[in-house]
N, C-alpha and C positions, 0 to 999 in steps of 0.2 A: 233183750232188755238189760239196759244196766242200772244195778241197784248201788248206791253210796247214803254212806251215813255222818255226817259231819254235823259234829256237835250231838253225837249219838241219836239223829234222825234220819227217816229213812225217805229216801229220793229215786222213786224209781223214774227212770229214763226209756221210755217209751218206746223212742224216735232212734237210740241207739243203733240198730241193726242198720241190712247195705241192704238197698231198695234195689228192687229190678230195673233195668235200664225200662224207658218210655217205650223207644221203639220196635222190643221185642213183638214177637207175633204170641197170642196165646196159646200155642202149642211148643215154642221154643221158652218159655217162660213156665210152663207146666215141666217140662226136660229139665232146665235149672233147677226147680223148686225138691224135684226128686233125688238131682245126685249132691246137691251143698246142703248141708244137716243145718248150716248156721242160717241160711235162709228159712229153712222148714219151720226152726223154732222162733225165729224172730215175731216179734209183736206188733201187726200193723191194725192200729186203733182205727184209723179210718182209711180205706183206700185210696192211694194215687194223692195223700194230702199233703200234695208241692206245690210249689211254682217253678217254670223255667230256670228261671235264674235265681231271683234274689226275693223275699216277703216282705213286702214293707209295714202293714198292715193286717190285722185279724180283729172279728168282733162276732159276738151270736147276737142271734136273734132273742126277743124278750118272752117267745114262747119257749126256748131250748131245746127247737127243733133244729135250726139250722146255724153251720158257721158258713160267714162270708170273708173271702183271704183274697186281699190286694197284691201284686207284686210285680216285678218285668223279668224279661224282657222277650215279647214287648207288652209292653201295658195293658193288662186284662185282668177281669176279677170273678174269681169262683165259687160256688155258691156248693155245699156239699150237704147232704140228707144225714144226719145222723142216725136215722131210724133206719136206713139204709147203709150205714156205716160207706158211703160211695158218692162220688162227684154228681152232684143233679143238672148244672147248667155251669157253664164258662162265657163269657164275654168278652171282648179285646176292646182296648180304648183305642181314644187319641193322644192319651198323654196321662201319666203318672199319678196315680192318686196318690194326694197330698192327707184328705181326712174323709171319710164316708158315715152316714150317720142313716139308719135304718127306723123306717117311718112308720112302719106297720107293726103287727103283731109277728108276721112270718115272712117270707122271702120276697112277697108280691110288692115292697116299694121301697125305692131304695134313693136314695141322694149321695152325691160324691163330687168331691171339691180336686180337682185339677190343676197342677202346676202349673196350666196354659190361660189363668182367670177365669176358665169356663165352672159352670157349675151345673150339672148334670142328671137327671130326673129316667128312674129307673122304673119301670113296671116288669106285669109279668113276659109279656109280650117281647119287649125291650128296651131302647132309649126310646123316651115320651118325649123328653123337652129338654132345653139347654140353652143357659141365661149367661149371659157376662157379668163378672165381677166388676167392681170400677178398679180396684186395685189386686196385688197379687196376695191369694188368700193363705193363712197357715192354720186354721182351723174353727169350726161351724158345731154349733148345736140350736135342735130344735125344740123349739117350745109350744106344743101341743094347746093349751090354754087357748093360745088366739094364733093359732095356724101360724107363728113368723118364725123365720131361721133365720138366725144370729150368724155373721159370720165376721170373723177379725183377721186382721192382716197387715199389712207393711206401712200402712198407715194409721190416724190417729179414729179411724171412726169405726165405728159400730156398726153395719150394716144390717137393716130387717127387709127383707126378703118374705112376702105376705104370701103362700101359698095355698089361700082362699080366692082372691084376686089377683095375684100371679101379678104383683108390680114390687117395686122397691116405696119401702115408708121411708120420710124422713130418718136418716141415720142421726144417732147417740154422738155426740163428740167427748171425748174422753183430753186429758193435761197433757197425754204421754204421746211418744213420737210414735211410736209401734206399739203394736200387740200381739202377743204370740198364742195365747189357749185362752178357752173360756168355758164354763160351764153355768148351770143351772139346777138349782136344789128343789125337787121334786114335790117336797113341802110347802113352801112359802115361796116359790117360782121365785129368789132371787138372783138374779144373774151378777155373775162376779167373772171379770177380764182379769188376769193377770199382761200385763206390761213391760217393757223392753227396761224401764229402769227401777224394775226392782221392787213394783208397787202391785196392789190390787184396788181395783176400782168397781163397788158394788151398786150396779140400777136395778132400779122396781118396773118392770115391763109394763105396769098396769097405769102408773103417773108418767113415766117416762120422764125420768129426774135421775139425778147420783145419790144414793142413800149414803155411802160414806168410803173413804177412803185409806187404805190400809199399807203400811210402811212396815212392807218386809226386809227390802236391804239391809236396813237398820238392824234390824234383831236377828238378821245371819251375820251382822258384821259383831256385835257383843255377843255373841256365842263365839266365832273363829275370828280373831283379832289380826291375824297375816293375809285378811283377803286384802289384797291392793287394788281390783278396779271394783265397780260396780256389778253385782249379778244380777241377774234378769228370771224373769218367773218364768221356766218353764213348761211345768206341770201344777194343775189343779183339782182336785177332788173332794164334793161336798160326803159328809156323812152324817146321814141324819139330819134335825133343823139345827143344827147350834153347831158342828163339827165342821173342821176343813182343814185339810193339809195344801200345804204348799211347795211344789219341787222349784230347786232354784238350778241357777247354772253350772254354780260350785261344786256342786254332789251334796245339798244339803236339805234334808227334807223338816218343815217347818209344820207343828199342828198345833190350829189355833182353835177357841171358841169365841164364836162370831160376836160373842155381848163384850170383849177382851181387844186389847190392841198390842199385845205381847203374847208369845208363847207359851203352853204349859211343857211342850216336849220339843226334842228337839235330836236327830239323826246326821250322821256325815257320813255317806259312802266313803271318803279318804282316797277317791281317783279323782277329781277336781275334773269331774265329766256332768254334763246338764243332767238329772232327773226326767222323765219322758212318759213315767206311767206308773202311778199308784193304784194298788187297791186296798179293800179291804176282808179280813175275815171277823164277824162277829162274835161266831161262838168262840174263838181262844181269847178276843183284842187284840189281837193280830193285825202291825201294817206290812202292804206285800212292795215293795217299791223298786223299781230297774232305770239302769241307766244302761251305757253302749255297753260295757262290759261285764254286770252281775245282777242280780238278784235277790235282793236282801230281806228277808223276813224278821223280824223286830216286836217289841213291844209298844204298845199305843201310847202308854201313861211314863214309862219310866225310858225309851228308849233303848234298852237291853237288846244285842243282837240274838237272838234264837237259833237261826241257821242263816245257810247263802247257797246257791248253786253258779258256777259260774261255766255256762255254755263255752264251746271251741270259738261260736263266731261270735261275732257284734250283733248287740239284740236293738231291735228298732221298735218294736211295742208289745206290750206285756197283756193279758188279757185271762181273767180269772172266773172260771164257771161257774155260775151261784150256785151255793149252797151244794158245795162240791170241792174237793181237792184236787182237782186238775187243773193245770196251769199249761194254757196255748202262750209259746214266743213265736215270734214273726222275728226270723234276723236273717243275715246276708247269706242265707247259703238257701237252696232249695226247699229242702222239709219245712214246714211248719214244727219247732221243737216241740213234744207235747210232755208233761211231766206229771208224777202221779204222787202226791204227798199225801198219805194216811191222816197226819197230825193235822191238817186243817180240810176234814170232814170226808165222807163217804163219795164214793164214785159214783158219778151220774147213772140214774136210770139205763140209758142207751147204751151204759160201757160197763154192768153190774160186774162182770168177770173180773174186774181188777180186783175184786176186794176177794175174791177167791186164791186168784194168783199170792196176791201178795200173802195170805194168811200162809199159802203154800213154801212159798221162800221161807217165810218168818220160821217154819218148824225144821227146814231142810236148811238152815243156815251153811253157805258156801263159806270157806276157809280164805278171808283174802288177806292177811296176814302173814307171812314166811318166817318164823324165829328159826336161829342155825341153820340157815339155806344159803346157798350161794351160786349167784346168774351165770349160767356158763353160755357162750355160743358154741353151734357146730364146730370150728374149728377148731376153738379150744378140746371141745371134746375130741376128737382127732390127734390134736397133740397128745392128748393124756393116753389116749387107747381106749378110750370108752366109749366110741359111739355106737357099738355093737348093744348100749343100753338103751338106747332110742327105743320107745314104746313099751319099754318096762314100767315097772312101778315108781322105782328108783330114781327114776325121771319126770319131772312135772313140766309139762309144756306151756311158756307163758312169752307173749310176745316173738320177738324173733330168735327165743331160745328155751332155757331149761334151767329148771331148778334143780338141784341136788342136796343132800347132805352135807354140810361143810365138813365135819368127819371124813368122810368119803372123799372129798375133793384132794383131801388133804394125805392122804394115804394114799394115793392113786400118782400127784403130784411130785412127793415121794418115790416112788417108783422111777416114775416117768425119768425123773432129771435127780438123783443121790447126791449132787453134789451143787444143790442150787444153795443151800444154806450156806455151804462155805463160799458162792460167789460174791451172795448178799451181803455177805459178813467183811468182807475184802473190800467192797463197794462203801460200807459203810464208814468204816478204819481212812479209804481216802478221803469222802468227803470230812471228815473230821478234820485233817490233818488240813486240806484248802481250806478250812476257816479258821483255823491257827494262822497258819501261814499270810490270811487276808487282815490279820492283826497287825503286822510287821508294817517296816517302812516301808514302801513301796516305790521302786522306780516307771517311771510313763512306759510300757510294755502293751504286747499286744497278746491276747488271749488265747487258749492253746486249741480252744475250739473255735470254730469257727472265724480266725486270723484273718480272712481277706475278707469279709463281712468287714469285721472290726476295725480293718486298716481303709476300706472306703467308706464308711462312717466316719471316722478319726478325719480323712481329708474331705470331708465337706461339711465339719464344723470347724476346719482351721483356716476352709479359703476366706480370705478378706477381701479378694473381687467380686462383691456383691454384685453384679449389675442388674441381672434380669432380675425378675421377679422368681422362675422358676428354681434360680441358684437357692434363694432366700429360703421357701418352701424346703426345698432341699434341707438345706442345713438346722432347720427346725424339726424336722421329722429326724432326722439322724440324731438330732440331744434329746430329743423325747426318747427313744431308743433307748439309747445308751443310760440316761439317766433314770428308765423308768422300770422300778424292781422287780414288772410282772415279765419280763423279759432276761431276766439276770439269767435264767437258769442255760439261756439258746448258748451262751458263751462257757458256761461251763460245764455242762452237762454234755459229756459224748454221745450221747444219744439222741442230738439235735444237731450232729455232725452234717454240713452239708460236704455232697463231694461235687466240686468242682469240675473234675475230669470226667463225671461218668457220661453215658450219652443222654441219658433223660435229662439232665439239667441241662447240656447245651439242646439240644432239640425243642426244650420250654425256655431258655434263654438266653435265643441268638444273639440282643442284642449284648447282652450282658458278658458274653465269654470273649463279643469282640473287645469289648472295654478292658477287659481283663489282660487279653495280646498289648492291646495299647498303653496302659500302664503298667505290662512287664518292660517293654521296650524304653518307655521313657526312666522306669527305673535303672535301668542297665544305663543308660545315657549320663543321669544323675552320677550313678558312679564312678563313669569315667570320667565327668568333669571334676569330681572333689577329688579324686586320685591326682590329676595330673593339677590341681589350685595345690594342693599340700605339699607334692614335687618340689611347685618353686617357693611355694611359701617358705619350704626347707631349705632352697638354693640362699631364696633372701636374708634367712635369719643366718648361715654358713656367712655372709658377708658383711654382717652386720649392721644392720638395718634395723632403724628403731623401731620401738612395742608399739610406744606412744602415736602411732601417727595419726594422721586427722582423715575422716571421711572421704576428703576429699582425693586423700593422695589415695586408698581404697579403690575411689569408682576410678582415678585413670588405670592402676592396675588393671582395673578388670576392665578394661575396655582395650587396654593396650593386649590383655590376655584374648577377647574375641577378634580383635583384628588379626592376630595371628592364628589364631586358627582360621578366620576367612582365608588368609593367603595359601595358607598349606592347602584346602578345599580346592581355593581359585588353580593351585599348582596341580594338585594333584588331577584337575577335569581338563587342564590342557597336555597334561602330558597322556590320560587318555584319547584326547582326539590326535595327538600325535602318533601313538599305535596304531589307531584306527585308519588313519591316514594311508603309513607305511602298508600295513596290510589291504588295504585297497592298490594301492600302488604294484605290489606283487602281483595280485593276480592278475592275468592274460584278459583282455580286451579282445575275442574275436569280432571280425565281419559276417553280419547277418547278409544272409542273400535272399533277393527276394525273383520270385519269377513272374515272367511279363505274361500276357495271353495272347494267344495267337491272334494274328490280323492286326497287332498294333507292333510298329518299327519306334524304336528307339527314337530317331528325326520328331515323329510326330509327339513322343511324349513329355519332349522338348519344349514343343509348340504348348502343350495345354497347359503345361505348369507357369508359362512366360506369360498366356492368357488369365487364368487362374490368379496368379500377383498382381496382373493388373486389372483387373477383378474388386481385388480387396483392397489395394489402393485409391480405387476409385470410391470405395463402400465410405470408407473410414474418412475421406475426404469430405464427404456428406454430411456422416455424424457429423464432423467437429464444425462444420459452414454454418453459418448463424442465419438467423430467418430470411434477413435481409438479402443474402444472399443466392440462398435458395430460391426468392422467388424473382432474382434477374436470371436466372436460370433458364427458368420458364418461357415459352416465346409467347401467348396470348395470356399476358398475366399484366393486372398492374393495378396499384396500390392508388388509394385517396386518402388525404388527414383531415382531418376537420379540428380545427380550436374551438372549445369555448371562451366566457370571458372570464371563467373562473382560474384562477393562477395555477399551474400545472396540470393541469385537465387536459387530452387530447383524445383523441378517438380515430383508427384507422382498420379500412375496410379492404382485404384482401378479395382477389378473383383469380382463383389457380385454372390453369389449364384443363379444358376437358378431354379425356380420355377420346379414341377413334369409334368404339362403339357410342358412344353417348352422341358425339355430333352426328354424326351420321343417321343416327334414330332420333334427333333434332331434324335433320334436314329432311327427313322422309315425314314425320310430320308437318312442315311448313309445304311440302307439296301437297298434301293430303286437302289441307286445307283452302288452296289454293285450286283444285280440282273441285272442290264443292261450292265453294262460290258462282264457279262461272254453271256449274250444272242449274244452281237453285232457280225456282220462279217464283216471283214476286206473285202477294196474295190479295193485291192494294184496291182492284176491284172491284174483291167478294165485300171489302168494308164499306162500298158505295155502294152497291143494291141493298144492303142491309138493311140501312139508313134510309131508303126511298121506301121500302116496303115498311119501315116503322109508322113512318110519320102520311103513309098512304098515298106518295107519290105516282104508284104502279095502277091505283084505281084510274 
């Protein structure tokens, strides 16, 4: 359990502790529970009260026997016994609930609204029933009165849903495009729609008319004068017959009195996140209000904040125990978060032990403040020579290290290193002196740390060949760099030294060390050009040659300068392959010999090579012969053209030679058949007795 007190209130945290995994067995989870001490003492209010994955949704019953907890994945809803402090029933949907709204006194009926338009009817048994929405729904309440559930959604109507008769009434049409929540005041059954722009729009179920309609944007925009779009209503909460707040999109919570068309109070969370779930506590005037990210506890009348608890995860709905200080969230992470506030009233029945515990804390107050201490880790401790104090007194264990005495730390440190003050002090003497010195004139120079950082920064805010896009990028990131002071220190602080040479950098960046070979070479290059440009520029001005010359006489220079060094290139690669030459030249040319195999005489191998050539004289003959050709070749071959009368149009039909197998198995079929004719007998008449026996010749 963790306890925090912000704003000098006290927030015990319930749900803090580490839950046993699911799929232990109960006998390996009994072995856990024995050797981790932090498991043993940890506080589990209700058993196993998670979901898989994520909680979307939590609400009790209106006897405060039971909660029921929505969540995925995958989509199923839990039903857990309070009085048994333990899960009673689980169920798996088809699809995510959106809003569930509990019909009964206790767990035996239940309704739950579906991301899939379905709307779904719950007993003890199981699913009863399940009805389609016309549109997609974002949240339902029921109205007891006369059996019908109100349900609002993506469009402009009202839905009533009669479950006495189990059909849809005539739905309500409301001005607005959307609606997003709605509720019902228990009093005077008025139902009131909050809407997509900003408005609330209030009907009487019993005439089935609009009583009046209510302009909230307005009166969040004259409280916060910098909202620039429209916000939308999306939390609502009646209290009492005359009471109502309103959450907007903004983070701003509005409470009105229903006989009023302006606010008496008015709240801003200050994260410009929609509002999602209000309550209230009576006995302080206490409002309880959440959005994705906190929790805010407030004043009803003057808006004053009280306190705030802000959870690790994103909270998705908020849900407060009557007449109780317990506070269930439903947010993105498994546990149901549960929390235990003293200041707004006693601990339910079912969970009496808290207000023991807590009395317990309050006299044994734990020390969470540290004055003259200081965070050491092991390793530090190591360096000092103290870790032999591990499990002393001396020692306070907190997160992934240790508190100590600053005193201590400091006498020990001493020890450790006698001559860290005078390095400190050395250290400091220079940097003084580089900010003297950053005062002076300054010539364009590269910086003492990190120089080749600096100098490929420097050349890719100076290229002016922009072409690609990724150049551009480039050289914006490099003046963001260079120009930007949270960064000043990589260049002058040796202690941000990178090393180039070592092997971790080239091994993390190959490409980068090639870059670095390549621009050491092209710098080398660079120099021998402006060496040997200055050479003659010296020759030039020895002969006197004017300052003043024009551009033009410039670029023949330098062009007269690269031709000649092409030639001395061009000279210098031919008088390489003249080397190469020679020494080719030199070396000895033996005769490879090759041996023949027996049974073949030299005469014959004559013969096969002279066949052989003409062979492939023949082949290549072939290729190169044109169609035409080819098929006067041929002895049983020959061509037809056919014209049409269309103007270049012809059409011709080739008939190449067949092969000696193909004719031959031609010719033995034309025998074949030529043998069956003369065998066959005609069957001409059996068709004449037929015929006589039909028509009763044969009588």
């Amino acid at each position: 359990m963790q306890v925090t007190s912000p704003n000098s209130i006290k927030i015990y945290n319930l749900s803090s502790g580490n839950s046993l995994p699911q799929f232990l067995s109960q006998q390996k989870k009994r072995a856990l529970l024995k050797k981790d001490v932090s498991l043993r003492r940890r506080i589990e209010l209700i058993q196993d009260f998670t979901m898989p994955t994520v909680c979307t949704s939590v609400q009790m019953t209106r006897d405060g026997n039971y909660v029921f907890v929505a969540g995925t994945y995958k989509p199923r809803i839990r039903c857990f016994d309070v009085n048994q402090l333990s899960l009673k029933f689980e169920r798996c949907l088809d699809a995510e609930v959106v809003s569930f709204e509990v019909l009964s006194e206790d767990y035996s009926k239940i309704v739950m609204l579906l991301n899939d338009r379905y709307v779904e009817f719950h007993s003890q048994e199981g699913r009863w029933y399940r009805v389609r929405m016309p549109k997609f729904g974002r949240h339902m309440k029921y109205y007891p009165g006369n059996c019908d559930l109100y349900l609002v959604g993506t469009g402009p109507e009202i839905y009533r849903l009669n479950l006495d008769l189990g059909r849809y009434y005539q739905s309500f049409k409301t001005n607005a495009l959307e609606l997003n929540v709605c509720d019902i005041n228990d009093h005077h059954h008025l139902l009131a729609v909050g809407t997509s722009d900003g408005k609330i729009e209030c009907w009487d179920p019993r005439s089935r008319q609009r009583v009046g309609i209510l302009d909230c944007a307005m009166s969040a925009a004259e409280e916060n004068k910098s909202i620039s779009a429209c916000p939308e209503v999306t939390a609502l909460k009646f209290k009492g017959p005359l009471h109502m707040s309103v959450g907007m999109s903004n983070g701003q919570i509005l409470m009105y009195d229903i006989r009023a068309n302006k606010p008496y109070s008015t709240k801003d969370h200050y994260y410009d996140l929609p509002i999602h779930s209000i309550a209230f506590n009576d006995e302080n005037g206490l409002v309880i209000s959440s959005d994705q990210r906190c929790v805010k506890l407030w004043d009803e009348k003057t808006g004053t904040a009280v306190t705030a608890l802000e959870p690790e995860n994103d909270i998705n709905q908020l849900h407060l125990v009557n007449n109780s200080g317990l506070i269930f969230l439903a947010s993105e992470c498994t546990k149901v978060q549960t929390y235990f506030i003293p200041m707004l009233g006693p601990a339910p029945k079912w969970a009496s032990f808290l207000d023991n515990l807590t009395e317990e804390l309050e006299e044994n107050p734990a020390q969470e403040i540290y004055d003259d201490y200081k965070f050491v880790t092991e390793k530090e401790l190591e360096n000092l020579g103290l870790s032999n104090l591990i499990g002393s007194s001396l020692l306070r264990a907190y997160m992934h290290g240790y508190f100590m005495d600053i005193r201590l730390y400091h006498k020990a440190k001493a020890i450790a290193n006698p001559f860290a003050y005078n390095d400190y002090r050395q250290k400091k003497i220079k940097e003084k002196m580089e900010e003297t010195r950053a005062n002076r004139v300054q010539i364009k120079k590269l910086p003492k740390v990190n120089k080749g950082l600096a100098e490929r920064l420097l050349h890719h805010t100076e290229d002016t060949e922009l072409k690609s896009g990724k150049r551009k990028k480039q050289k914006r990131e490099a003046e963001g760099l260079l120009a930007d002071s949270r960064f000043k220190a990589m260049f002058e602080n040796p202690e941000f030294e990178i090393n180039e040479e070592s092997e971790e950098f080239q091994l993390l960046n190959p490409v980068v060390t090639k870059q670095l070979e390549k621009n050491r070479k092209k710098s080398e290059k660079v120099k021998v050009q402006r060496e040997h440009s200055s050479s003659e520029d010296s020759e030039v001005e020895g002969k006197g040659s004017d300052e003043s010359s024009s551009e033009d006489d410039d670029k023949s220079k330098w062009i007269k300068d690269v031709k000649s060094v092409h030639k001395k290139l061009y000279r210098k690669t031919l008088a390489d392959r003249e080397e190469r030459s020679k020494a080719d030249a030199q070396i000895k040319l033996e005769p490879q010999l090759y041996q023949i195999k027996s049974g073949i005489d030299f005469s014959t191998m004559k013969d096969l090579d002279k066949m052989n050539k003409e062979k492939r004289k023949e082949q290549r003959k072939t290729l190169k012969a044109t169609l035409e050709d080819r098929i006067k070749d041929t002895e049983s071959s020959f061509v037809s053209y056919k014209k049409s009368n269309a103007v270049g149009s012809k059409e011709a039909t080739f008939k190449i030679q067949r092969s000696e197998k193909e004719s031959k198995r031609k010719e033995e079929q034309r025998k074949h058949r030529e043998e069956r004719l003369k065998l066959r007998r005609t069957a001409k008449h059996l068709s004449r007795i037929k015929a006589k026996s039909d028509f009763g010749f044969n009588k």
